[in-house]
Backbone as CSV, one residue per row, in Angstrom:
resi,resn,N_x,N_y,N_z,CA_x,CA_y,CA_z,C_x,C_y,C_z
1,UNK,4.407,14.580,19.723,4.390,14.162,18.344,3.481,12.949,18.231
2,UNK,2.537,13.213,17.876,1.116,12.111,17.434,0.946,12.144,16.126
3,UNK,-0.523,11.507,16.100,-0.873,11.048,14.472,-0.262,10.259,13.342
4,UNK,0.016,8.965,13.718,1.159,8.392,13.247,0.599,8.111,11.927
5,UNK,1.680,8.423,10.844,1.071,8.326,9.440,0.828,6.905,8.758
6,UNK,-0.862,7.018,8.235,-1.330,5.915,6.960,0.170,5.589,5.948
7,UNK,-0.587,5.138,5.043,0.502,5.109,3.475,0.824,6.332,3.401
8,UNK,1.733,6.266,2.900,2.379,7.186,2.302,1.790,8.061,0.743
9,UNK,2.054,9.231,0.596,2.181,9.454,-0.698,3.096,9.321,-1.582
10,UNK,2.776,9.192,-3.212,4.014,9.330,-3.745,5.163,10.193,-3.302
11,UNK,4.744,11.473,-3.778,6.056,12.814,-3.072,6.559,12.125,-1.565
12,UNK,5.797,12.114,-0.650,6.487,11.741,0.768,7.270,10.338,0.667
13,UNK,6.868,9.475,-0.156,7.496,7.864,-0.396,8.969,8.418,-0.865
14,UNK,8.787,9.423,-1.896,10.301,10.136,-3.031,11.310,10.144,-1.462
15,UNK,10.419,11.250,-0.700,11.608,11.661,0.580,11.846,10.899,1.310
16,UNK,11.219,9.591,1.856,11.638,9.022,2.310,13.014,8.159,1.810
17,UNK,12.547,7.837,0.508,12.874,6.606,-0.448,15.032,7.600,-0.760
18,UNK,15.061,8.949,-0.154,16.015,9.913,-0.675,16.423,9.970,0.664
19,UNK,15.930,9.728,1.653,16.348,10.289,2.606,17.302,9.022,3.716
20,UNK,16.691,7.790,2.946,17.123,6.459,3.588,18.221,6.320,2.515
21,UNK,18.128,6.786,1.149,19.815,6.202,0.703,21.457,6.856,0.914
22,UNK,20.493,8.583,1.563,21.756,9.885,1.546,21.969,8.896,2.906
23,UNK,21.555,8.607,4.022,21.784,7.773,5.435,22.622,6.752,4.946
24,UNK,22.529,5.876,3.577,22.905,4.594,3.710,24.438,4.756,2.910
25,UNK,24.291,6.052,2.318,25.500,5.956,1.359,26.490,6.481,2.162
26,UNK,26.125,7.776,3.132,27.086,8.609,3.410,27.633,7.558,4.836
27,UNK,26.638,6.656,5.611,26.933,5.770,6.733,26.505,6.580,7.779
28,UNK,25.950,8.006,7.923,25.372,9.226,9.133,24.608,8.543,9.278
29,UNK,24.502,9.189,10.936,23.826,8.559,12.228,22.060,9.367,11.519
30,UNK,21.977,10.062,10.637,21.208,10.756,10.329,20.476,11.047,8.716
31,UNK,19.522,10.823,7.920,19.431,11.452,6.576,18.002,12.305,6.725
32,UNK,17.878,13.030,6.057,16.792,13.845,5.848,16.485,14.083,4.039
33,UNK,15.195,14.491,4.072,14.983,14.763,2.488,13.923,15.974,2.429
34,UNK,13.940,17.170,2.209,12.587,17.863,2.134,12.673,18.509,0.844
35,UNK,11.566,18.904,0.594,10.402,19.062,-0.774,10.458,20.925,-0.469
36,UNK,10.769,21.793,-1.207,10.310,23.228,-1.434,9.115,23.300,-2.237
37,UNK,8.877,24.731,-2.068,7.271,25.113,-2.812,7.389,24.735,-4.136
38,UNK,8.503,24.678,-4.924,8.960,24.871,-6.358,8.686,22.634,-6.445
39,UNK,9.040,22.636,-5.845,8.800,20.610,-5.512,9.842,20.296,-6.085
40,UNK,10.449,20.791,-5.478,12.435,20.889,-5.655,13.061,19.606,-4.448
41,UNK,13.558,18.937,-4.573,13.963,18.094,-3.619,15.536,18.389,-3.023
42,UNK,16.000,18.211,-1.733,17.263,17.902,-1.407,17.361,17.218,0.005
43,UNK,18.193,16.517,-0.643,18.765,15.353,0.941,19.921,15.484,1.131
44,UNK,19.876,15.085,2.487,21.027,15.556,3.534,21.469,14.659,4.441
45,UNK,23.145,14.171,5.159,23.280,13.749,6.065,24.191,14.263,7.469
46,UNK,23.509,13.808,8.130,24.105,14.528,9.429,25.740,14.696,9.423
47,UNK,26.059,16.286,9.874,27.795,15.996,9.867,28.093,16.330,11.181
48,UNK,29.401,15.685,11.258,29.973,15.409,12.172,31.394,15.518,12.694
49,UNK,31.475,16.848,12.588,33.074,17.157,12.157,33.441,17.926,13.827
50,UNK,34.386,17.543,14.434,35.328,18.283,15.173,34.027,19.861,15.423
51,UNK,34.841,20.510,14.076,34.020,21.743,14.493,32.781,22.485,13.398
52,UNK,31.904,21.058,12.563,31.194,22.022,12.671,30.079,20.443,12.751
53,UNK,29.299,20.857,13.406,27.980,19.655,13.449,26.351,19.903,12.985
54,UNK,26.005,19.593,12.173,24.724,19.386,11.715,24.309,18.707,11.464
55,UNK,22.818,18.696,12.338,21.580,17.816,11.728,21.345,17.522,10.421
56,UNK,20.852,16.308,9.909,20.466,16.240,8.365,19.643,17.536,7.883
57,UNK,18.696,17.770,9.100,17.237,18.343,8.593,18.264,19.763,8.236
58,UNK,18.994,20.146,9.022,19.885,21.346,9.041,20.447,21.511,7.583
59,UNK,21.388,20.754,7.341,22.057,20.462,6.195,20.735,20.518,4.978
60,UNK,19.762,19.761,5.028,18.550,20.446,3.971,18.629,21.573,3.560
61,UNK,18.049,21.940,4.937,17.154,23.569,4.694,18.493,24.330,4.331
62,UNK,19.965,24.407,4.722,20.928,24.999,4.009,21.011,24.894,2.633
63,UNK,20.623,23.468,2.058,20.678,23.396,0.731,19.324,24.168,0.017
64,UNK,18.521,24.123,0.580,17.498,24.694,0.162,17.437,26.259,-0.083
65,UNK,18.264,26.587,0.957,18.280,28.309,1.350,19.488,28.818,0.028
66,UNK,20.361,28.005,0.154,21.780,28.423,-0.938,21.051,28.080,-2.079
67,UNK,20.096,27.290,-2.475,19.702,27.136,-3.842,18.356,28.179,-4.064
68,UNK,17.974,29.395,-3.131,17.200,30.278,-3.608,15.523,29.858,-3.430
69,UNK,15.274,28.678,-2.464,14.258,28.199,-2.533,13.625,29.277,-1.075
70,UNK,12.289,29.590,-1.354,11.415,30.538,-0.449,11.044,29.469,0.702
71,UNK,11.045,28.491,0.768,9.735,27.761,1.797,10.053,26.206,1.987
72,UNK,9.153,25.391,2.586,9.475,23.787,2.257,7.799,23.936,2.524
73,UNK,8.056,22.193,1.738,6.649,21.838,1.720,6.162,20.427,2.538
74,UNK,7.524,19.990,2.655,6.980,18.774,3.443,8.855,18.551,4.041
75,UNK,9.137,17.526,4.394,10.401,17.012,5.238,10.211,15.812,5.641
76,UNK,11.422,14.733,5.628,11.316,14.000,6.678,12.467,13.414,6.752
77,UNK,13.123,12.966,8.173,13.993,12.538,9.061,14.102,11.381,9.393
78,UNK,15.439,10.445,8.890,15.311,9.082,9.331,16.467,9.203,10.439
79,UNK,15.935,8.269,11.916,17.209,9.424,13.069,17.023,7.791,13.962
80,UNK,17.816,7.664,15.173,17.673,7.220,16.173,17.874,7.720,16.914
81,UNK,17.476,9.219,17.161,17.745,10.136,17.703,16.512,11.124,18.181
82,UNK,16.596,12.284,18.818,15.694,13.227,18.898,16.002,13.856,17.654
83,UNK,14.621,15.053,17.556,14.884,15.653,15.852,14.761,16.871,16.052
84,UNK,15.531,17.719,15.732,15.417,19.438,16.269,15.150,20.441,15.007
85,UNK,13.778,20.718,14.763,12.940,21.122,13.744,13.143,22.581,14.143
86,UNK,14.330,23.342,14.080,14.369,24.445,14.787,14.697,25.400,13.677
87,UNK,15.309,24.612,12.060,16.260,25.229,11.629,15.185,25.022,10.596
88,UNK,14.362,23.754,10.521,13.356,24.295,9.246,11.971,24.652,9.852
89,UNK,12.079,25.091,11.254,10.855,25.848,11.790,11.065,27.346,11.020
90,UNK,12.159,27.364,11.417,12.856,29.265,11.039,12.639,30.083,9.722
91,UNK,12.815,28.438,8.631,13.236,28.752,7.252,11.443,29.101,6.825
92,UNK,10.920,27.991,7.270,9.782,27.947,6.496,8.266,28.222,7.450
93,UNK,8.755,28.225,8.587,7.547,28.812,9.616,6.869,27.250,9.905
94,UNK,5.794,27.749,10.641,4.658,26.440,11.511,3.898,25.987,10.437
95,UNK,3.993,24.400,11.276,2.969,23.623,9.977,3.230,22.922,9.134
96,UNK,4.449,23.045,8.707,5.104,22.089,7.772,5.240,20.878,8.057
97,UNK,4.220,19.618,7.302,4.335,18.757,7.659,5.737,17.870,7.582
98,UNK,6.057,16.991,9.007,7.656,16.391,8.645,7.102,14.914,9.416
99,UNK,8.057,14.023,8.499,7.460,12.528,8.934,8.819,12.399,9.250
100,UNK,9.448,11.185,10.706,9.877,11.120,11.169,9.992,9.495,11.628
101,UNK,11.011,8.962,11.161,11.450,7.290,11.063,12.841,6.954,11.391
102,UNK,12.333,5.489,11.344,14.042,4.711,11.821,15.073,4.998,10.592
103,UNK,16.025,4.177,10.411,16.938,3.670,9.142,16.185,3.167,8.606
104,UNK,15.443,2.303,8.291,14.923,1.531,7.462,14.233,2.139,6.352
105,UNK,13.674,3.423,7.069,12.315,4.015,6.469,11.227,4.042,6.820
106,UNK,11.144,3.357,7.780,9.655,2.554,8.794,9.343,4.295,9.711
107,UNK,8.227,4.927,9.223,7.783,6.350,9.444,7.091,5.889,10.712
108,UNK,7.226,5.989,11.471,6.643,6.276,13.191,5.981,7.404,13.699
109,UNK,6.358,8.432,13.108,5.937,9.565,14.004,5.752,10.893,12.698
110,UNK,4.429,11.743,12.713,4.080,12.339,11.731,3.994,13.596,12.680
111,UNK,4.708,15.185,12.460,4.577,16.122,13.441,4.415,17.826,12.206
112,UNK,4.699,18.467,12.451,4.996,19.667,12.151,5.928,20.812,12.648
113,UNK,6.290,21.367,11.513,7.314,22.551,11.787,6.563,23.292,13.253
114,UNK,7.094,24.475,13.661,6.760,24.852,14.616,7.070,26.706,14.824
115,UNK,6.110,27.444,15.460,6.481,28.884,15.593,8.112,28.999,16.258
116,UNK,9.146,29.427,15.990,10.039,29.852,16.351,10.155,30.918,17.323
């Protein structure tokens, strides 16, 4: 994971700016925010239950999939963690750009979805 991202864009600032408050409100070790083709937004935080566990990015693309959305257009992950792009590799295929940061919001690492 290279190419560490310039400024931001507006849209990518939105997901970040969504993805650091679902982290700050819910208190998860995890938030995510991604963008569909429609430029539909939903954020997500990591759960953590006994028996069922998901990634933020996970919890997205579920919201995305139950709300009828075809694709994503962008993503990104605020983690202190590794990030397992497996579930919006699947949804939306290779390429999808996903920016990837602390809590704060501070974007470190700029990568893409991936062939499944």
């Amino acid at each position: 994971m290279t190419d560490l991202p310039g400024e931001l864009g507006s849209e990518d600032a939105k997901l970040v700016t969504l993805a650091r408050a679902t982290r700050s409100r819910t208190r998860a070790s995890e938030g995510a925010a991604v963008r569909d083709l429609d430029g539909r937004t939903y954020a997500g935080a990591s759960v953590g239950l006994e028996r069922l566990r998901l990634t933020a990015l996970e919890v997205c693309v579920a919201m995305a999939i139950s709300s009828g959305s075809t694709g994503l257009e962008a993503a990104v992950v605020l983690t202190d963690g590794a990030v397992d792009l497996d579930a919006a590799s699947e949804f939306a295929g290779p390429g999808v750009p996903v920016l990837i940061g602390d809590a704060t919001g501070s974007i470190h690492t700029r990568t893409s979805t991936h062939t499944t």
